[in-house]
C-alpha positions in Angstrom: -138.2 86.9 80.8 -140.7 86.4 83.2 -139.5 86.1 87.1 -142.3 84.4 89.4 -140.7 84.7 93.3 -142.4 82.4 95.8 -141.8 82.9 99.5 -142.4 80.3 102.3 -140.9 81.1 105.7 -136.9 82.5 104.8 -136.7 80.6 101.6 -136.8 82.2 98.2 -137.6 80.4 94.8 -137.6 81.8 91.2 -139.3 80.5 88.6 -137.6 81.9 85.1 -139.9 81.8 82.4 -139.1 83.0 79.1 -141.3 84.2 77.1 -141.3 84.6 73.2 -144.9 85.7 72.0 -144.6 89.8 74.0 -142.2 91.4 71.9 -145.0 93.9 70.8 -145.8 94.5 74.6 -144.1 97.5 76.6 -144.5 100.2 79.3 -145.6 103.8 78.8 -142.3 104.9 79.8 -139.0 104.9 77.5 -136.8 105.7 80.7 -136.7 105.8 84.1 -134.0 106.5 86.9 -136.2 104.4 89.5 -137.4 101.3 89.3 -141.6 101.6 88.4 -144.3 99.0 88.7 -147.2 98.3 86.5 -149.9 96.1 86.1 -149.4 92.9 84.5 -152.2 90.8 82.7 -150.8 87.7 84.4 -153.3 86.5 87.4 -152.5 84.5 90.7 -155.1 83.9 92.6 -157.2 86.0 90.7 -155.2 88.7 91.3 -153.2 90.7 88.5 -149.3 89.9 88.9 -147.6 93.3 89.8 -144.8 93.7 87.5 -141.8 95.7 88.0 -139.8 98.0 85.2 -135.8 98.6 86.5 -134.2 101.4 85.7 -131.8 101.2 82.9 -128.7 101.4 85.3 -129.3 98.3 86.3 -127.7 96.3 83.6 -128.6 92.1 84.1 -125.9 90.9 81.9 -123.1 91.1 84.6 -123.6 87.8 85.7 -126.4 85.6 87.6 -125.4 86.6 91.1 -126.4 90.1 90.5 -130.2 88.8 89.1 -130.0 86.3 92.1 -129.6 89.0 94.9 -132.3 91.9 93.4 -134.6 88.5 92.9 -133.7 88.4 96.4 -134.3 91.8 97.6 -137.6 91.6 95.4 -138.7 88.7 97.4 -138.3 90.5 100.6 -140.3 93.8 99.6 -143.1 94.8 101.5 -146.7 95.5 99.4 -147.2 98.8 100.7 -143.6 100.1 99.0 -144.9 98.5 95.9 -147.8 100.8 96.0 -145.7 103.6 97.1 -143.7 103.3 93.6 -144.5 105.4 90.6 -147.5 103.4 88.5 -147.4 102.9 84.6 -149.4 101.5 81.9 -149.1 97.5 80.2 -149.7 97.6 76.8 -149.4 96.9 73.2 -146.2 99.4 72.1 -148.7 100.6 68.7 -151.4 101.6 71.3 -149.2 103.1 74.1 -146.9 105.5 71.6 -149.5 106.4 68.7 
């Protein structure tokens, strides 16, 4: 699943898109206790997307409020604690763990 946040003034939106054709796509890392970022090949305004991997404690299949309020806190996040985070690689699983 793909979650595009948009921010105008205090509101929030979330676009959910799911996608089918990535299975054979991962991140460098198998674990992590903090949540990591990476570079994703999706563009916005020519720029590369920054995604973000969560750390396994943070189980999404408790219910929609608890995707609704770290969509939330992701919205509010400032760029320069997105560079602070821990940087992996965005690739093909074969290429990354061969």
């Amino acid at each position: 699943m793909l979650a595009v946040l948009t921010k105008r003034d205090d509101i929030v939106t979330a676009h959910m898109i799911y996608l089918s054709k990535l299975d054979d796509m991962g991140v460098s890392e198998k674990e992590n206790e903090e949540t990591i970022r990476f570079e994703s090949p999706f563009k916005f305004n020519g720029e590369k997307v920054v995604g973000l991997v969560l750390p396994r404690v943070q189980n999404l299949k408790k219910g929609k409020k608890d995707l609704l309020e770290l969509l939330v806190y992701f919205a509010d996040i400032e760029k320069w604690k997105l560079e602070a985070m821990e940087e992996v690689k965005y690739d093909k699983i074969n290429i990354l763990f061969s």
